[in-house]
BALOBA-1460 file (C-alpha; in Angstrom, 3 decimals):
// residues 246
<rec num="1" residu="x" x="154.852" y="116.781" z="-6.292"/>
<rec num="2" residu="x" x="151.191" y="115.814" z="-7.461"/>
<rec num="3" residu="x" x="151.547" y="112.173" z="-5.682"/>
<rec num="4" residu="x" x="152.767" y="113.894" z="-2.251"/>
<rec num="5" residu="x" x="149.886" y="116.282" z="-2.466"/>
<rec num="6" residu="x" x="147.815" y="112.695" z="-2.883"/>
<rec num="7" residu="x" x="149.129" y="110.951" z="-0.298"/>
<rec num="8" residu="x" x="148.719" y="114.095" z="2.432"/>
<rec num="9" residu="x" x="144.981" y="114.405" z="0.802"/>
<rec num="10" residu="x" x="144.278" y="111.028" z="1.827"/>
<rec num="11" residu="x" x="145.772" y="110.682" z="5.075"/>
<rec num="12" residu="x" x="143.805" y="113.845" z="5.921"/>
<rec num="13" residu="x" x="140.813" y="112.144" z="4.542"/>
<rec num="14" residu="x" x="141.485" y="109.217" z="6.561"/>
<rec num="15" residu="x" x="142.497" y="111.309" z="9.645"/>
<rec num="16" residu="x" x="138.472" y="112.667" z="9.247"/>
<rec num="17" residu="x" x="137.241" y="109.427" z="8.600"/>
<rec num="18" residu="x" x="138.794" y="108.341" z="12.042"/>
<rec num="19" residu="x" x="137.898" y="111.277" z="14.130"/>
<rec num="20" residu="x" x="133.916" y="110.892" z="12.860"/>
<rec num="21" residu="x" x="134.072" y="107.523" z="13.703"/>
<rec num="22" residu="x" x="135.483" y="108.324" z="16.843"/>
<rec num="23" residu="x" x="132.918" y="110.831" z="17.389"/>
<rec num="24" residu="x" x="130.333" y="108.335" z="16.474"/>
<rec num="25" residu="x" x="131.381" y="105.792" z="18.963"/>
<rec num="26" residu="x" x="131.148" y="108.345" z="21.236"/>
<rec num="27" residu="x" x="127.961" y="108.919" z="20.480"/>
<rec num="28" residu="x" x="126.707" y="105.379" z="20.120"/>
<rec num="29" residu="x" x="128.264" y="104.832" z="24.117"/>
<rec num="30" residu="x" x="126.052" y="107.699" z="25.397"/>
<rec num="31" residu="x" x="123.114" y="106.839" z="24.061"/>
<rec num="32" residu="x" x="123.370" y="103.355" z="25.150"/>
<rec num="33" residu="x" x="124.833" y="104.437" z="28.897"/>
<rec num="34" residu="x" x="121.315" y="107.173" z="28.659"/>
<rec num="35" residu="x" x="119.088" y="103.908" z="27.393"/>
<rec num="36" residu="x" x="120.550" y="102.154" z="30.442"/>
<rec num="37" residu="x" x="120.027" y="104.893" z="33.010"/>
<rec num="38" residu="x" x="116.378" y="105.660" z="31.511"/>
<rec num="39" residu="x" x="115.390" y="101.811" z="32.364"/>
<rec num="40" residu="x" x="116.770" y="101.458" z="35.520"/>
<rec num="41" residu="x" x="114.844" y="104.786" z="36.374"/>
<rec num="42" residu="x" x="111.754" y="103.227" z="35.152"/>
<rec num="43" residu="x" x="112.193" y="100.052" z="37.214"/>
<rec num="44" residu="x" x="112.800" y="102.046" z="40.309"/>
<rec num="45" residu="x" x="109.722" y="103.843" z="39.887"/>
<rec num="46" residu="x" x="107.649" y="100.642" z="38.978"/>
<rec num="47" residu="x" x="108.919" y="98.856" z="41.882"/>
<rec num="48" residu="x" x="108.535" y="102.292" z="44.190"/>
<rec num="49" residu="x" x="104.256" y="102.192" z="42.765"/>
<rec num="50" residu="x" x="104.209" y="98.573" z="43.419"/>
<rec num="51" residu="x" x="105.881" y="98.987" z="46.898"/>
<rec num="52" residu="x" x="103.022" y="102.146" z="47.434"/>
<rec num="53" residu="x" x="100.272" y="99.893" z="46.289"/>
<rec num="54" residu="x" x="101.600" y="96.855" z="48.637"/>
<rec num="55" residu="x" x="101.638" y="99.688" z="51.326"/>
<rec num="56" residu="x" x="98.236" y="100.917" z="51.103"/>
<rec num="57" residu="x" x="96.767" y="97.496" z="51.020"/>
<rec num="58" residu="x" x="99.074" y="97.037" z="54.434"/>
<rec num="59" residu="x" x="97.607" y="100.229" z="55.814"/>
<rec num="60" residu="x" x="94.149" y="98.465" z="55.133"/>
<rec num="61" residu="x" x="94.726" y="95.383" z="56.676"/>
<rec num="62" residu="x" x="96.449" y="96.828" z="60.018"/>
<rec num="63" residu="x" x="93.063" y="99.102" z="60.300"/>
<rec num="64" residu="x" x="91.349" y="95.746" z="59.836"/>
<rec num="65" residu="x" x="93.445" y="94.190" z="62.482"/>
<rec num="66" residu="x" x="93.483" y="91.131" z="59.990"/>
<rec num="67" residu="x" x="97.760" y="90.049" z="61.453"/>
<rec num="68" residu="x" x="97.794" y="87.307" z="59.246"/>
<rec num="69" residu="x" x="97.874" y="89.293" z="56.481"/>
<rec num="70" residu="x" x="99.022" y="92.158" z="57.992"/>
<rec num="71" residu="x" x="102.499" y="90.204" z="58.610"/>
<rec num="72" residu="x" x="102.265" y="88.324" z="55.067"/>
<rec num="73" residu="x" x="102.545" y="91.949" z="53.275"/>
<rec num="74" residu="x" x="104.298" y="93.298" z="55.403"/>
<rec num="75" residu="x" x="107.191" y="90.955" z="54.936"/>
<rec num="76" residu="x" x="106.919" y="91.031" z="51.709"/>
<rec num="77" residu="x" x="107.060" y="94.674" z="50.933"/>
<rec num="78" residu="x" x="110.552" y="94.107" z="53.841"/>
<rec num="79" residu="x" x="111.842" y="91.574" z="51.681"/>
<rec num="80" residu="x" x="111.174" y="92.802" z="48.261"/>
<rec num="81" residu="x" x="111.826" y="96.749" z="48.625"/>
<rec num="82" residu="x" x="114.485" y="96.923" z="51.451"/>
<rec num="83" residu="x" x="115.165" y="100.647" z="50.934"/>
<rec num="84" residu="x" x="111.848" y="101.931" z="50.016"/>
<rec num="85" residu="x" x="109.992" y="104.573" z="51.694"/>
<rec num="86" residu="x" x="107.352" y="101.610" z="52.193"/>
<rec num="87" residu="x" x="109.558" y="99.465" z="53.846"/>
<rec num="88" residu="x" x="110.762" y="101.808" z="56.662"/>
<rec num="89" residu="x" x="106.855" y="102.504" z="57.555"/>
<rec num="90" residu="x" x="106.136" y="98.622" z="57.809"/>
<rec num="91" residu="x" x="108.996" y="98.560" z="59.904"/>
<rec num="92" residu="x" x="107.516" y="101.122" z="62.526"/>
<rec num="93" residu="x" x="104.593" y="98.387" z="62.926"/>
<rec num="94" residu="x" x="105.735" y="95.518" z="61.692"/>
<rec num="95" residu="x" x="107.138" y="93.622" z="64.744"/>
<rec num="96" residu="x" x="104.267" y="93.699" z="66.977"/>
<rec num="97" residu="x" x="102.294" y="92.420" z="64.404"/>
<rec num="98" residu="x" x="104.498" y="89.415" z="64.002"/>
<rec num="99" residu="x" x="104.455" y="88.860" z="67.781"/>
<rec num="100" residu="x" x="101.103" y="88.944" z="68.031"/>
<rec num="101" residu="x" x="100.332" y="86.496" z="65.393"/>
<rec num="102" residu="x" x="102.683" y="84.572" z="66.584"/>
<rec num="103" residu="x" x="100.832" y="84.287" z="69.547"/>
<rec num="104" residu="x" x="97.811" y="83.913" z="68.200"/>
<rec num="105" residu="x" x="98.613" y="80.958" z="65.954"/>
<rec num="106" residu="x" x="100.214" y="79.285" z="69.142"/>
<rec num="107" residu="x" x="97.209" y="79.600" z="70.618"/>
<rec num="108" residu="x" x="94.532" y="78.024" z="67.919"/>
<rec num="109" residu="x" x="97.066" y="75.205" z="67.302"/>
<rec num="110" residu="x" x="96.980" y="73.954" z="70.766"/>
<rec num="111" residu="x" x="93.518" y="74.834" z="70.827"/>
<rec num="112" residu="x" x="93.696" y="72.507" z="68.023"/>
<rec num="113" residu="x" x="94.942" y="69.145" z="69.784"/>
<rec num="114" residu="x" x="91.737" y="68.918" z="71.721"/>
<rec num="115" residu="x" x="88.655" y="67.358" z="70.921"/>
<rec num="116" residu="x" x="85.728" y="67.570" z="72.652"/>
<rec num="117" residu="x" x="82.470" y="64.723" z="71.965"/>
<rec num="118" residu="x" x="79.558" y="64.006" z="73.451"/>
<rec num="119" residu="x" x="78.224" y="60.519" z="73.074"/>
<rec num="120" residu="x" x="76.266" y="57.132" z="74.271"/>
<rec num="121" residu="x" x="78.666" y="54.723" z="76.269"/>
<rec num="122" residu="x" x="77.503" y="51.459" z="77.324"/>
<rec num="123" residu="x" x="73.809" y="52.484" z="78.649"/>
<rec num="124" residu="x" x="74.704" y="56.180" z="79.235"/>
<rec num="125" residu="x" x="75.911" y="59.013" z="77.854"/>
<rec num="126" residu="x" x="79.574" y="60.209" z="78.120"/>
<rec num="127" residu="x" x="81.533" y="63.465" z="77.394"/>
<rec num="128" residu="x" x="84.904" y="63.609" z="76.949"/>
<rec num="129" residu="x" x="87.876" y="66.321" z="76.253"/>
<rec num="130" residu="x" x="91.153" y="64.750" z="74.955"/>
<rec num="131" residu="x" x="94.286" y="64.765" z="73.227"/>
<rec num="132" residu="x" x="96.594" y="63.033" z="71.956"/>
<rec num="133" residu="x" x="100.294" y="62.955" z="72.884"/>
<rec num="134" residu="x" x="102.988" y="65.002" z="70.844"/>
<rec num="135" residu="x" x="105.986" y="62.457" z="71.849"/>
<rec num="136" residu="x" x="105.449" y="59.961" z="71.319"/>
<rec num="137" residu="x" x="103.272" y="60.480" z="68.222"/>
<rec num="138" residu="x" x="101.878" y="57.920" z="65.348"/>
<rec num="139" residu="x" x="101.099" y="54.436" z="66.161"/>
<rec num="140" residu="x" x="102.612" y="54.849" z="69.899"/>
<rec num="141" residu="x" x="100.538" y="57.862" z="70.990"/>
<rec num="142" residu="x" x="98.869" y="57.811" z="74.094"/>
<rec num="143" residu="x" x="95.186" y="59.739" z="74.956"/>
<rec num="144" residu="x" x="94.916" y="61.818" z="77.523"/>
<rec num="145" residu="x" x="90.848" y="61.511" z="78.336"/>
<rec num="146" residu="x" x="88.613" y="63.839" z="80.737"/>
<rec num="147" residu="x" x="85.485" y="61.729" z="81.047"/>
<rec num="148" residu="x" x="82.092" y="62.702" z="82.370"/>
<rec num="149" residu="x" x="79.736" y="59.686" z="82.698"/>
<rec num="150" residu="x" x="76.241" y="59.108" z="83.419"/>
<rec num="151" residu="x" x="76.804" y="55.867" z="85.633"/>
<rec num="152" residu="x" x="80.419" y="56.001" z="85.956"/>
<rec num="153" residu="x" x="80.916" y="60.083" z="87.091"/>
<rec num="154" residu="x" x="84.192" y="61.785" z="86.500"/>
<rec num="155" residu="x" x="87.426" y="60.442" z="85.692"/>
<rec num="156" residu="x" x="90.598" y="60.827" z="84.142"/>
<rec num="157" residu="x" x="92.784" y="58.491" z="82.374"/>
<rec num="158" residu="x" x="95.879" y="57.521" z="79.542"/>
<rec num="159" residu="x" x="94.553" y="55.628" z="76.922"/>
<rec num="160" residu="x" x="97.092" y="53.511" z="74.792"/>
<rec num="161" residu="x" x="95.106" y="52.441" z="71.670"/>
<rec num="162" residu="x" x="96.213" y="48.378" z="71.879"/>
<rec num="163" residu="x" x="99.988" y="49.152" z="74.233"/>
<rec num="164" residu="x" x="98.671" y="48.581" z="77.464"/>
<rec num="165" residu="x" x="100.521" y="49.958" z="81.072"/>
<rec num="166" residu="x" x="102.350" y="48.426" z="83.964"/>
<rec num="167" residu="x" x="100.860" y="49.461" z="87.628"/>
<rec num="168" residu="x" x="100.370" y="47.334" z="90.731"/>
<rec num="169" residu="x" x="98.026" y="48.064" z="92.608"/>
<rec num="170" residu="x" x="98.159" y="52.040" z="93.710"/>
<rec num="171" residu="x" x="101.533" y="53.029" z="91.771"/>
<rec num="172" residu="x" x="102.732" y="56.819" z="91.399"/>
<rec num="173" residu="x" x="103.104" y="58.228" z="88.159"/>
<rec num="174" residu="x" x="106.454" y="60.726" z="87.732"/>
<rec num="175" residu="x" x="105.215" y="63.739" z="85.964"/>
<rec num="176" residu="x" x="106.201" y="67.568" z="85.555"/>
<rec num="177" residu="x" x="103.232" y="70.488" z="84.974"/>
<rec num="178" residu="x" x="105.374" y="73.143" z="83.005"/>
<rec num="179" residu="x" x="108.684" y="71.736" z="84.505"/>
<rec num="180" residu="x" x="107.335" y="71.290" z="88.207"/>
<rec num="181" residu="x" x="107.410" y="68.021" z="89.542"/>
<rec num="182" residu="x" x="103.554" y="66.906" z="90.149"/>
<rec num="183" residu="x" x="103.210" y="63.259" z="90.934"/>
<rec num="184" residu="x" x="100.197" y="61.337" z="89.941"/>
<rec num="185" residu="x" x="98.549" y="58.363" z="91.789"/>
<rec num="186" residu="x" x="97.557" y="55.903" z="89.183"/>
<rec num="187" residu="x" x="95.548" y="52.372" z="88.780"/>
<rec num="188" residu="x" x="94.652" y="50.259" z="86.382"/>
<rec num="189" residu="x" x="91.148" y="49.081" z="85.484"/>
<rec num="190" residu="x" x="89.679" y="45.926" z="86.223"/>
<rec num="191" residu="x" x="88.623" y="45.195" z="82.859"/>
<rec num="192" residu="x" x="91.677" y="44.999" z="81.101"/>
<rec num="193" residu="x" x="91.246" y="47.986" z="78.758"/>
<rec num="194" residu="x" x="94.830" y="49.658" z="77.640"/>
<rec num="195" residu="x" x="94.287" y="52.256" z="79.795"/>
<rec num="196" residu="x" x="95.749" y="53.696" z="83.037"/>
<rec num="197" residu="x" x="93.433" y="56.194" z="85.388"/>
<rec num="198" residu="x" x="94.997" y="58.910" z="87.304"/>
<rec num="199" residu="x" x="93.137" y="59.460" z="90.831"/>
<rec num="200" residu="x" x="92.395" y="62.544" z="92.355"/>
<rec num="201" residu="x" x="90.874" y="63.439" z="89.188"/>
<rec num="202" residu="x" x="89.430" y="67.289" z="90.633"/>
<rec num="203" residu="x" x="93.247" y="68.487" z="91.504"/>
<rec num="204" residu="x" x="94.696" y="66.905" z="88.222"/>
<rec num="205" residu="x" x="92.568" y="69.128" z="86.164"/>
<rec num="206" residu="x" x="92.748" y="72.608" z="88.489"/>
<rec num="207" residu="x" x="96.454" y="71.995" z="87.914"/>
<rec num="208" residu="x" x="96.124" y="71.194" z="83.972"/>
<rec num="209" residu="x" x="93.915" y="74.198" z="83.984"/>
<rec num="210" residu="x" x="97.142" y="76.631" z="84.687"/>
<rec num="211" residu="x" x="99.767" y="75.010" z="82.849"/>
<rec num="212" residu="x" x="101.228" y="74.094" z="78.993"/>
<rec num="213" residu="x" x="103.012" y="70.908" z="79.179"/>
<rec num="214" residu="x" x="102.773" y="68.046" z="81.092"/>
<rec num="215" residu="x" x="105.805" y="65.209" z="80.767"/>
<rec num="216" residu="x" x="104.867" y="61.789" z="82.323"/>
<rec num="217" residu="x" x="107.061" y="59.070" z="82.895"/>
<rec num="218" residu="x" x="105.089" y="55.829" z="82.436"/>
<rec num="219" residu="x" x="105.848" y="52.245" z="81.510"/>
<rec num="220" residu="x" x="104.253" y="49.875" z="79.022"/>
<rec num="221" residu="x" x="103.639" y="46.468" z="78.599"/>
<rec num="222" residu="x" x="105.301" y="46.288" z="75.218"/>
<rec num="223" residu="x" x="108.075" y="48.890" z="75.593"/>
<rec num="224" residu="x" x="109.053" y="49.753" z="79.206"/>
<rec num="225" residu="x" x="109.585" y="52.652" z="80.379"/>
<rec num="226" residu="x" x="108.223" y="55.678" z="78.366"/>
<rec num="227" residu="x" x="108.130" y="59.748" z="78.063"/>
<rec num="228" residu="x" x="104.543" y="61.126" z="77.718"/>
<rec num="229" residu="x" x="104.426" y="64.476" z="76.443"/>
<rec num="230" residu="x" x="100.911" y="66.399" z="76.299"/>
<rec num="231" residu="x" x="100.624" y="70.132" z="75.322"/>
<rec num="232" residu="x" x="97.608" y="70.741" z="77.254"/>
<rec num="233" residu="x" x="97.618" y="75.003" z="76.890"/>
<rec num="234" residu="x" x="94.801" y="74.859" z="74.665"/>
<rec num="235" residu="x" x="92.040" y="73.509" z="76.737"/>
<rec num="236" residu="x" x="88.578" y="74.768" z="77.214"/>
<rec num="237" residu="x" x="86.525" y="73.786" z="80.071"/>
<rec num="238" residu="x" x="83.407" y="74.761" z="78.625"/>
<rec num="239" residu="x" x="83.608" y="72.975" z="75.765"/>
<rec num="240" residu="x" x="83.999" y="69.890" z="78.121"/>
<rec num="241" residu="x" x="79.816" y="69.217" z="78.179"/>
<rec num="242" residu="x" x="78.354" y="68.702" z="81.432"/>
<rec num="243" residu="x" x="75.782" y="65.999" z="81.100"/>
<rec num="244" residu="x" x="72.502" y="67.274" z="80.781"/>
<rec num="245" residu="x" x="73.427" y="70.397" z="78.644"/>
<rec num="246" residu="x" x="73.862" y="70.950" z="74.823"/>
């Protein structure tokens, strides 16, 4: 009788034993499912302040009409906090922003292919606005020079840096202003330089004037026929110097 009162004592004490470790388990998961919930509350709202702060610096910028940096934050706060409050605003102005800086960059990189010098040439003074082909490019790109000379006037011609081009006599130059077909009477010089002149020099520049991209279909001494490409958008006539003003 004693030993089966023993043996129900200690399965009841095990029986406790179980349920407080039960209990504690229990415990231990909510606390660590609360721990996890109180973190990821506290990285929401550091990542909602940071998302604020990247949104009042955007406000800033877009009063400052600085785009470039309007559009750098402003992707940023897009990319990084999606479903933020933040994120929804940029979106309102966002896209016009990007357009116009788009824009704008197209702009001051074709602005960019041009230079513009004015310097002494062979007993005179010259001024010149050119560029250099985008196809081809490297070693095998041609200039495209605007030249104002004291003794020689205006004129216009290809320059190919040592790859001379083939023209007899008067020959006709195949080229395309902004995909319009715009042929160009052409010569060569009597001096031998690598160069080809385009006549009519007046018309070929009221014509550049109004359009992007000019194609040119040319042949050269060293590697027949040949695809001139010139991105011309970006020129301005008054940096072209007339001689006799700074």
């Amino acid at each position: 009788m004693t030993r089966l009162i023993l043996r129900r004592s200690l399965a009841v004490v095990a029986a406790c034993g179980f349920l407080a470790l039960a209990a504690c388990s229990q415990q231990g998961q909510d606390q660590n499912a609360q721990s996890q919930a109180d973190a990821a509350k506290a990285q929401a709202q550091a990542e909602a302040n940071e998302a604020n702060s990247q949104l009042q610096t955007y406000r800033k910028m877009l009063q400052m009409k600085n785009d470039e940096m309007t559009v750098e934050l402003g992707q940023d706060i897009v990319q990084h906090f999606p479903q933020s409050d933040a994120a929804k605003e940029v979106q309102q102005t966002l896209p016009e922003i990007e357009q116009r800086w788009k824009e704008t960059s197209e702009k001051r990189r074709l602005a960019a292919l041009w230079t513009y010098q004015v310097a002494p040439m062979e007993g005179g003074t010259q001024s010149t606005a050119s560029l250099y082909s985008t196809r081809p490019s490297g070693d095998r790109a041609v200039r495209l020079v605007l030249r104002r000379h004291t003794k020689w006037g205006e004129s216009i011609f290809l320059f190919g840096t040592g790859h001379g081009f083939v023209c007899k006599g008067n020959c006709v130059i195949q080229a395309q202003f902004d995909g319009k077909p715009h042929p160009l009477r052409a010569f060569l010089p009597t001096t031998g330089e690598p160069a080809i002149f385009i006549r009519d020099d007046k018309p070929f520049i009221d014509a550049m004037e109004k359009t992007k991209r000019i194609v040119m279909d040319v042949e050269m001494q060293d590697g027949g026929k040949q695809e001139l490409v010139f991105e011309t958008g970006g020129y301005d006539p008054a940096k072209w110097t007339e001689l006799g003003k700074k």
